[in-house]
C-alpha positions as CSV (number, residue, x, y, z in Angstrom):
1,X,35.4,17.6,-60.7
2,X,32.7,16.0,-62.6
3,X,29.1,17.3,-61.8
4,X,27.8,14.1,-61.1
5,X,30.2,13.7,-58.3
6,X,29.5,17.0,-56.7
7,X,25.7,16.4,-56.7
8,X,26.8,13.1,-55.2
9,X,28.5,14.6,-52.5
10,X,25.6,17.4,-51.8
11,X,23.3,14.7,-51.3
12,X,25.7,12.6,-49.0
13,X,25.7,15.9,-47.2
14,X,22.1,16.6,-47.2
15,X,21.6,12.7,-45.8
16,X,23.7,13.1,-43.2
17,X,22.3,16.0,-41.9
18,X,18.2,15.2,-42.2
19,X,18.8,11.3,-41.2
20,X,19.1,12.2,-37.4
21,X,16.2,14.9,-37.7
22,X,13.7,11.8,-38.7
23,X,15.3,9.2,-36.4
24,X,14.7,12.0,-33.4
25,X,10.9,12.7,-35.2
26,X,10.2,9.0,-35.3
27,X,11.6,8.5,-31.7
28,X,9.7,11.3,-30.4
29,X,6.3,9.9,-31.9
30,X,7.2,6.4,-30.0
31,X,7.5,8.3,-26.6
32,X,4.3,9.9,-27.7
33,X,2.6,6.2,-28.0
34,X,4.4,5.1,-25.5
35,X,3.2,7.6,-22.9
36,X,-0.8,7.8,-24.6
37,X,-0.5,3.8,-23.8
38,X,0.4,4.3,-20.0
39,X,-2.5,6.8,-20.2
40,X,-5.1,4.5,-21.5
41,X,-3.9,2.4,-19.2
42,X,-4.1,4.0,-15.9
43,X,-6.8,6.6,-16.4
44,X,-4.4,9.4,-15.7
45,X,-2.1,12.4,-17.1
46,X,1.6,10.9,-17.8
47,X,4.1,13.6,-17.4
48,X,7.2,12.2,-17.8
49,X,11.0,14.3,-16.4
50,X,13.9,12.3,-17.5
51,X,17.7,13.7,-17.5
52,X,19.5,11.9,-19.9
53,X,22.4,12.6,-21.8
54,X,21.5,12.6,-25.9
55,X,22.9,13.2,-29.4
56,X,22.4,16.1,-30.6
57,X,21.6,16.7,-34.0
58,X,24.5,14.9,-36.4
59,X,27.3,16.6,-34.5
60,X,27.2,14.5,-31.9
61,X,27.5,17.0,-28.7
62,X,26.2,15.1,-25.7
63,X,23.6,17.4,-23.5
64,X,23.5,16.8,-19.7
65,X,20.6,17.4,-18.5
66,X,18.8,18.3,-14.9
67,X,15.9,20.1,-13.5
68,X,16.1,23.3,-14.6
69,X,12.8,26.5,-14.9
70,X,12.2,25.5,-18.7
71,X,11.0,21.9,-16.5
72,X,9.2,23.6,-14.1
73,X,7.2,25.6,-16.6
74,X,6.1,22.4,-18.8
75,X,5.1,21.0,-15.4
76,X,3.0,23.2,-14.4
77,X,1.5,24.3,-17.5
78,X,0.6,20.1,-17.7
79,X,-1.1,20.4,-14.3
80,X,-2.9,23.0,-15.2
81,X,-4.5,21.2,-18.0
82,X,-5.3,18.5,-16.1
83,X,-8.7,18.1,-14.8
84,X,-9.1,18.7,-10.7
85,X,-10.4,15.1,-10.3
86,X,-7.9,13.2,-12.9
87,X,-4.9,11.2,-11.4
88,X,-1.2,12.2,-12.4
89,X,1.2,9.9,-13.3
90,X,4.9,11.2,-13.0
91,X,8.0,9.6,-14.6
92,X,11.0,10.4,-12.9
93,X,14.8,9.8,-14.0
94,X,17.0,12.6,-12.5
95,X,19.8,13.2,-10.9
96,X,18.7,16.6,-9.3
97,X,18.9,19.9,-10.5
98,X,17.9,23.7,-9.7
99,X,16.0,24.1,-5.8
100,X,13.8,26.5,-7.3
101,X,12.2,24.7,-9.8
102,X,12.3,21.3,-7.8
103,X,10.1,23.4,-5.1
104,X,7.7,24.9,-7.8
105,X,7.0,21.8,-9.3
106,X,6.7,19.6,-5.8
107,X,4.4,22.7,-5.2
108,X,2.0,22.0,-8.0
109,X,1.9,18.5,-7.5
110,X,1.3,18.9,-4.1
111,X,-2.1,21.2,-4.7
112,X,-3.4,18.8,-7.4
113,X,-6.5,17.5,-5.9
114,X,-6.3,13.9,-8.1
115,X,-4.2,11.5,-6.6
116,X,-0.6,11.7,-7.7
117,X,1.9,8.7,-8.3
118,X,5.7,9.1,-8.8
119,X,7.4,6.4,-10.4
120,X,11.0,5.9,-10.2
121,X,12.4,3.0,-11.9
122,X,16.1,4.1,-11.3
123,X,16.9,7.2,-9.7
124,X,15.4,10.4,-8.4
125,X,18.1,12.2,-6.5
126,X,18.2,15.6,-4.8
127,X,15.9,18.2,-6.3
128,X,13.6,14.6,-7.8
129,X,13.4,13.2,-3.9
130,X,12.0,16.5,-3.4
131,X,9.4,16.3,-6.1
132,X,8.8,12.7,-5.2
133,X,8.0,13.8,-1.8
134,X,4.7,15.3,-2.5
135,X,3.2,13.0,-4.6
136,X,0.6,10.4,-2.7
137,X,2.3,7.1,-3.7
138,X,6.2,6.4,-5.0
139,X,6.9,3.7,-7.1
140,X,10.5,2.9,-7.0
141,X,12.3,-0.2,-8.8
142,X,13.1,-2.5,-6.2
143,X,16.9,-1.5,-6.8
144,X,16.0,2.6,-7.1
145,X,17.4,5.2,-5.2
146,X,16.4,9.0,-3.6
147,X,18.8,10.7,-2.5
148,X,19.4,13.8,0.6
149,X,18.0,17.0,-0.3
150,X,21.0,19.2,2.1
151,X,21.6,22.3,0.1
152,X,24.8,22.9,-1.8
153,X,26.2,26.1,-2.2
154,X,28.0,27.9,-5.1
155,X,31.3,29.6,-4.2
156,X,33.3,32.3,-5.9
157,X,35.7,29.4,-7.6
158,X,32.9,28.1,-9.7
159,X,32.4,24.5,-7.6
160,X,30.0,23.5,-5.3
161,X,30.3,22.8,-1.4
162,X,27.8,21.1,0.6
163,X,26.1,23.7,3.0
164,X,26.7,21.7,6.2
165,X,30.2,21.3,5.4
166,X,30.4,25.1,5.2
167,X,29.3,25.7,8.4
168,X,31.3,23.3,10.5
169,X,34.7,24.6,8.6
170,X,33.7,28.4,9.8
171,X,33.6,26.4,13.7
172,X,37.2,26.1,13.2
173,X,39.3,29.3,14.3
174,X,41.0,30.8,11.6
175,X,41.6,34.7,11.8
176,X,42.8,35.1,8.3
177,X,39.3,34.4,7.4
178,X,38.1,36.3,3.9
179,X,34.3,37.9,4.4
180,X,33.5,35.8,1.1
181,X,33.5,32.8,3.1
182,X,31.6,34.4,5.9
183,X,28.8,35.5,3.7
184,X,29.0,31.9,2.2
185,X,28.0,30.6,5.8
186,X,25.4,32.9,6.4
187,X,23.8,31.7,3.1
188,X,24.7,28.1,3.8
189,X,22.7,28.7,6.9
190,X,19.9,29.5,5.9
191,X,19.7,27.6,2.5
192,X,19.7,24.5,5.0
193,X,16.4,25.8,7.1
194,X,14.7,27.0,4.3
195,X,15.2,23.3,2.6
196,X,14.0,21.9,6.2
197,X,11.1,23.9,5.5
198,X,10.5,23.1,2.6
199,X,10.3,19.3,3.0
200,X,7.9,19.6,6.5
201,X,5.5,21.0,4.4
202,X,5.6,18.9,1.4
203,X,5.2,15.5,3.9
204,X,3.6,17.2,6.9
205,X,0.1,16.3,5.5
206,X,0.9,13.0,5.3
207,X,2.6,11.4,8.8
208,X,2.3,12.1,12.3
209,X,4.5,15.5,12.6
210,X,7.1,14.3,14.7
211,X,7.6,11.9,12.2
212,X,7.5,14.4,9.3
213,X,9.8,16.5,11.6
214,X,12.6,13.6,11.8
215,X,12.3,13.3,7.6
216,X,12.8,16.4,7.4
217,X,15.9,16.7,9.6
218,X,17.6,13.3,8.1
219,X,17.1,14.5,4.5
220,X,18.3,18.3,4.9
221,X,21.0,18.1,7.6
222,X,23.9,16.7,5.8
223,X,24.3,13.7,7.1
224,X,25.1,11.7,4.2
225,X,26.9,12.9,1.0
226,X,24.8,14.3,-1.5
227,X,25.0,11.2,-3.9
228,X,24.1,9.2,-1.0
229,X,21.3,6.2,-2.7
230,X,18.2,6.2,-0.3
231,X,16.9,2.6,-0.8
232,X,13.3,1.6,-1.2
233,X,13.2,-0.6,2.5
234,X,15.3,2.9,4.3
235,X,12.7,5.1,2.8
236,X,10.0,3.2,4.3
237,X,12.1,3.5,7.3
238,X,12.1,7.1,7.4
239,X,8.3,7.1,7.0
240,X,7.6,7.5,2.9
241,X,5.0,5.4,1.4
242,X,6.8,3.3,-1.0
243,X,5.8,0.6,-3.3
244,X,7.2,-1.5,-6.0
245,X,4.1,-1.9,-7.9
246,X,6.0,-0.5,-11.0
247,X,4.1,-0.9,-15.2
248,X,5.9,-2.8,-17.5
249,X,5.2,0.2,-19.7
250,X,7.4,3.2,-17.3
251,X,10.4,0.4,-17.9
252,X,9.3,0.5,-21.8
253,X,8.8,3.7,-21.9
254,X,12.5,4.4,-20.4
255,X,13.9,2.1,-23.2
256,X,12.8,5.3,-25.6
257,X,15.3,7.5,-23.7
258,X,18.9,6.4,-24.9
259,X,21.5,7.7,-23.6
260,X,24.4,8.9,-25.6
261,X,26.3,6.3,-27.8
262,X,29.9,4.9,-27.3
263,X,32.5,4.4,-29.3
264,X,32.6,0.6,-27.6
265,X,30.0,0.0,-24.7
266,X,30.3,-1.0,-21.4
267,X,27.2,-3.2,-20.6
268,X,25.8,-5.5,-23.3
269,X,22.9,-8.5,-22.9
270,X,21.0,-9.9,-25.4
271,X,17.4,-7.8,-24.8
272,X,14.7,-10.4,-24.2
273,X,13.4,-11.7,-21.2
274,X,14.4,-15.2,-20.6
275,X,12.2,-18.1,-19.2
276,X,12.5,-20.2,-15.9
277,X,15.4,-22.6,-16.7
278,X,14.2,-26.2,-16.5
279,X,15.0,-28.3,-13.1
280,X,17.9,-30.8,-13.7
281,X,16.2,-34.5,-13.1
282,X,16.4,-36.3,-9.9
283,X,17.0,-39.8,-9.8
284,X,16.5,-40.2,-13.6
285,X,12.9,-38.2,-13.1
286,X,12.3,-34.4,-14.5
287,X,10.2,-32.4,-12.0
């Protein structure tokens, strides 16, 4: 093979693999912009946790992504360099993830003296209601959703089981019963009073407690399915202060967090805001 076509083919090589570095670099420093704008904007740390699936590198694996401790640790290291007084912003696009890390960061949030601000411009399900919970004001999209915070429960076949659920199957009589599935309820038990807990504390500070008692209950107990979409107007119902006062810059910002591309694509619009169409004329008059 001629040399000039293998130094050809090294550099197609080399291309393909450092072309997707700089595009992630470049995107990185417009999320970086993007969030020092919002800053400037609002007077406030920006701290932003959204779970999105990605490409990664030039192999293109998709990663799913959720709250997990590597999350909790950037959190909290961000509130602690945060000034006592200065407001935090938080960005959040998740569909849940690990209980212990929702708690600690819900934790920290809820000890930062500033005020703090969630803003949810799509969804902040599970373990993300939970942080959204102890922030001062939410900020949802007038079509974003929370979600119930009942506890599910690992079992030995690898899947997951909703707590609740758990429970009212060991009410049934069944003799043949395996002490795995006992255990399970014991746990199931009291994974569903310690996330009762946990939300009374986070919200008790901030409505009357029988009110705060009643959230608690309705998020924990199981009474929807986990993927269940709390609305913005059944939110307010259930005694959270939500508002839809949402930046044009969290929706801009979002627009830096792709998710993984399709071979053909399943919702496409030209990207541009459109104007007001004009009023058809009346009796030969335009309005």
């Amino acid at each position: 093979m001629d040399i000039n076509v293998v130094s050809l083919l090294w550099l197609l090589i080399l291309f393909s693999v450092m072309i997707p570095v700089m595009q992630r670099r470049i995107l990185q420093a417009r999320r970086l912009q993007a969030i020092r704008n919002l800053e400037k904007q609002r007077g406030s740390r920006v701290i932003t946790m959204i779970h999105r699936e990605e490409m990664m590198s030039f192999l293109g694996i998709p990663l799913r992504r959720y709250i997990d401790i590597e999350d909790s640790e950037q959190v909290l290291r961000a509130i602690r360099l945060t000034p006592d007084e200065m407001p935090l912003d938080i960005v959040l696009h998740t569909p849940g993830g690990l209980v212990l890390a929702s708690e600690q960061i819900a934790c920290a949030i809820k000890r930062h003296p500033g005020k703090v601000t969630v803003f949810i411009p799509h969804y902040a399900m599970s373990g993300g209601t939970l942080v959204s919970l102890a922030a001062d004001e939410i900020v949802m999209d007038p079509d974003a959703v929370l979600g119930p915070v009942d506890p599910q429960m690992g079992t030995p076949s690898g899947g997951f089981f909703p707590a609740v659920s758990i429970l009212r199957a060991l009410e049934q009589p069944n003799p043949n019963r395996e002490d795995q599935t006992l255990i399970l309820g014991d746990m199931a038990r009291k994974a569903i009073v310690q996330v009762y807990d946990s939300v009374l504390c986070l919200v008790k500070d901030t409505m009357p407690e029988e009110q705060a008692r009643s959230l608690a209950q309705a998020l924990s107990d199981g009474r929807w399915t986990h993927d269940y979409p709390i609305s913005p107007d059944q939110a307010r119902d259930l005694g959270l202060k939500v508002t839809h006062e949402m930046p044009s810059e969290v929706y801009q910002l979002m627009d830096l967090y792709p998710q993984s591309a399709q071979r053909r694509p399943s919702v496409e619009y030209i990207p541009g805001p459109y104007t007001p169409p004009a009023r058809r004329p009346q009796n030969g008059r335009q309005d």
